[in-house]
C-alpha positions in Angstrom: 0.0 0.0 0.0 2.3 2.5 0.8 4.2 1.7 -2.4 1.7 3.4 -4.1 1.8 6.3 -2.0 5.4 6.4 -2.2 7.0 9.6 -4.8 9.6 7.0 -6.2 7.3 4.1 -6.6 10.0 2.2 -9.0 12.8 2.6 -6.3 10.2 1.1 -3.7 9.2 -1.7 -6.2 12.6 -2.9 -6.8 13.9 -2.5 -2.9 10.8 -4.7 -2.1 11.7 -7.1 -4.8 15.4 -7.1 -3.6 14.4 -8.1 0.0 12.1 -10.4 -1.6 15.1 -12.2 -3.3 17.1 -12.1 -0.2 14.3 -14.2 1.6 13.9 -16.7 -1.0 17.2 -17.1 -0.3 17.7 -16.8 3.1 15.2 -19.5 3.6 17.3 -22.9 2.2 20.1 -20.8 4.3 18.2 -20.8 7.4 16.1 -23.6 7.6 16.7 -27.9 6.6 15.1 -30.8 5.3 11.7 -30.2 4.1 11.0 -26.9 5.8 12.7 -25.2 3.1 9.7 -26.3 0.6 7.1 -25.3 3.2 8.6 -22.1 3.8 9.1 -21.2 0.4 5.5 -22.3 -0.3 4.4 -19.8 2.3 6.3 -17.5 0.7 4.7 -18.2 -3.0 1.1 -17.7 -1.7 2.2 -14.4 0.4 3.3 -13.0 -2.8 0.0 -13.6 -4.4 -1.5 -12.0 -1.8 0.5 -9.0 -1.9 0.1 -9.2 -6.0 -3.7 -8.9 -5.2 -3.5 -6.0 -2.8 -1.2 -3.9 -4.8 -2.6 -5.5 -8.6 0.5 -6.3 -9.6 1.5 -8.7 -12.7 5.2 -8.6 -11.4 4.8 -9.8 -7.8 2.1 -12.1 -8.9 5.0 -13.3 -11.4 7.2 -13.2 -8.4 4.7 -15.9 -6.8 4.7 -18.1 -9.7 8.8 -18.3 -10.2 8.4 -19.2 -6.2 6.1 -21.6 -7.4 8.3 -23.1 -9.6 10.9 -23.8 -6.7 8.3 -25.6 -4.6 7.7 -28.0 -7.6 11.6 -28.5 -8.1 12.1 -28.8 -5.1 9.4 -31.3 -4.8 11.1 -33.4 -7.1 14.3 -33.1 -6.3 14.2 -33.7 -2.5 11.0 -34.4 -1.3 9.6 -37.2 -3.0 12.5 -39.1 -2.7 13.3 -38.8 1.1 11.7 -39.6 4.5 10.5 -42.8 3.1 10.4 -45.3 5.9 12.3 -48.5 6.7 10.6 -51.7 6.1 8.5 -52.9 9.8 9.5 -48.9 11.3 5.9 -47.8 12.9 4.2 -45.4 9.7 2.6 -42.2 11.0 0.6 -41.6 7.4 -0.2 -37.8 6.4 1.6 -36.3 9.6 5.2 -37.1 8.2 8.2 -35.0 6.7 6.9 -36.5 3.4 3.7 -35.3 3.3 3.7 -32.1 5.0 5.5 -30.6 1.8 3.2 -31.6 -0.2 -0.3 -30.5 1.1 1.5 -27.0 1.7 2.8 -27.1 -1.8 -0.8 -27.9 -2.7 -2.5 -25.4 -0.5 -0.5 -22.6 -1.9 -1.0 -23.3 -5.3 -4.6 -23.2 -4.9 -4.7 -20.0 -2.8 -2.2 -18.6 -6.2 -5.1 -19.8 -8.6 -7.6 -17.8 -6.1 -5.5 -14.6 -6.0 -4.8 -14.6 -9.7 -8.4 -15.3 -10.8 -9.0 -11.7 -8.9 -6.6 -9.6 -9.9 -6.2 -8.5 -13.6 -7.9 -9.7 -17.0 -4.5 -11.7 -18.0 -4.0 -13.4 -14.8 -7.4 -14.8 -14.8 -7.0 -16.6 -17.4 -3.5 -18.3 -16.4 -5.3 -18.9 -13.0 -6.0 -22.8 -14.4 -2.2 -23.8 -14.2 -1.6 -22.9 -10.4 -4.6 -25.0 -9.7 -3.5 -27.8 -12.2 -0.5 -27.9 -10.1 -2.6 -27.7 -6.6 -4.1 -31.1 -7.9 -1.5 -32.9 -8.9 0.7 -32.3 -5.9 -2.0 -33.0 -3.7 -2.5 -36.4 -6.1 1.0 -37.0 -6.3 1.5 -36.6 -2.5 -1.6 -39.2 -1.5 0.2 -42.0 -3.7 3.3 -41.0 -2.4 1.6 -41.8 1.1 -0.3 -44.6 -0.1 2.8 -46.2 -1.6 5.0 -45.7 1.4 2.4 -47.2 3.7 2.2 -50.2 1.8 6.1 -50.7 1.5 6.2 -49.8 5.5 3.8 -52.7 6.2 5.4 -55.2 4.2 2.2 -57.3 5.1 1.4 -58.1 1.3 4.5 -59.7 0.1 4.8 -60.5 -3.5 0.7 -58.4 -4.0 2.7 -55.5 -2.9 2.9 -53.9 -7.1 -0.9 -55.3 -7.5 -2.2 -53.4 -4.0 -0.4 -50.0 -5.5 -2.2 -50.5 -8.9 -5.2 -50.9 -6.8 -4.9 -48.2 -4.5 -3.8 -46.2 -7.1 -7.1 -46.7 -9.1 -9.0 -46.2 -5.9 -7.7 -43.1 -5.3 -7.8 -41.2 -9.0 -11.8 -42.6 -9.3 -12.7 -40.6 -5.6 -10.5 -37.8 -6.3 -12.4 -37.6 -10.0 -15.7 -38.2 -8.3 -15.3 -35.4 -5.3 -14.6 -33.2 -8.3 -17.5 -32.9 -10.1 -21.1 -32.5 -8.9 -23.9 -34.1 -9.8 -26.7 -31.6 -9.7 -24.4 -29.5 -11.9 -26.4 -30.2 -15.4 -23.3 -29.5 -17.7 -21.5 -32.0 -16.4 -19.8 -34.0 -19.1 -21.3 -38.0 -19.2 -23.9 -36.8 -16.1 -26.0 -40.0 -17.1 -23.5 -42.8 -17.4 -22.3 -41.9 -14.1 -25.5 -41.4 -12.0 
């Protein structure tokens, strides 16, 4: 707000995005393990906040290069650690695993929301923030799913078949929670119902 207030607005802009830069990367410097993805996806939907209180393109562009490092980060770190030993006790959803992921999710959605109200442009890019919210949020319940079968170890060689299973399971009720069924546009309403 008070950038717009402000008599040198561009020198205000670019301090903000300096100290912006400075805590994207002062949080990998300050924090570990998969904190760094939650705090940077804080971060991402703070900056579409801000984008939507000051109607910015380039903070909300700000949010969506932050964005960007959740997902990379995602894949590079996340998805492949914290997976736990074979017979170790399982805590499923409240693990360092999971945690990354519904935040990752959460912010991604909360960027779709900001961006579908700020400018003409945005609102029509606001789809691929919440393509992403989805599938991290899908890609994190396998990732759950598929850890707490391996954790088990109950099913021996049904393991592969219980994932295919689970993994069906899942992508139906997530499909089905989707869409609703009093909505009359709703592609192949009859077949289903």
């Amino acid at each position: 707000v008070r950038l717009r207030n402000s008599g040198n607005q561009k020198g205000a802009i670019f301090g903000a995005g300096l100290a912006l830069a400075f805590l994207t990367v002062a949080i990998p410097a300050q924090l570990t393990g998969y904190s760094i993805t939650i705090g940077w996806a804080i971060e991402a939907a703070a900056l579409a906040w801000i984008a939507l209180r000051l109607n910015s393109a380039w903070v909300l562009g700000g949010s969506w290069l932050v964005g960007w490092l959740v997902l990379m980060r995602l894949v590079m770190a996340d998805a492949t650690n914290y997976w736990p030993a074979t017979g170790e006790p399982y805590n499923l959803f409240l693990n360092p695993r999971f945690l990354p992921f519904l935040a990752a999710a959460v912010s991604y959605a909360l960027i779709a929301y900001f961006a579908s109200t700020t400018s003409a442009i945005a609102k029509r890019l606001a789809g691929i923030p919440m393509v992403f919210a989805h599938f991290t949020l899908l890609w994190g319940l396998h990732l759950e799913a598929f850890a707490y079968i391996g954790a088990t170890n109950e099913y021996g060689s049904t393991a592969t078949s219980l994932k295919a299973l689970v993994s069906s399971i899942l992508l139906a009720t997530y499909g089905v929670m989707r869409h609703d069924p009093a909505d009359p546009h709703w592609p192949d309403r009859d077949r289903f119902v």
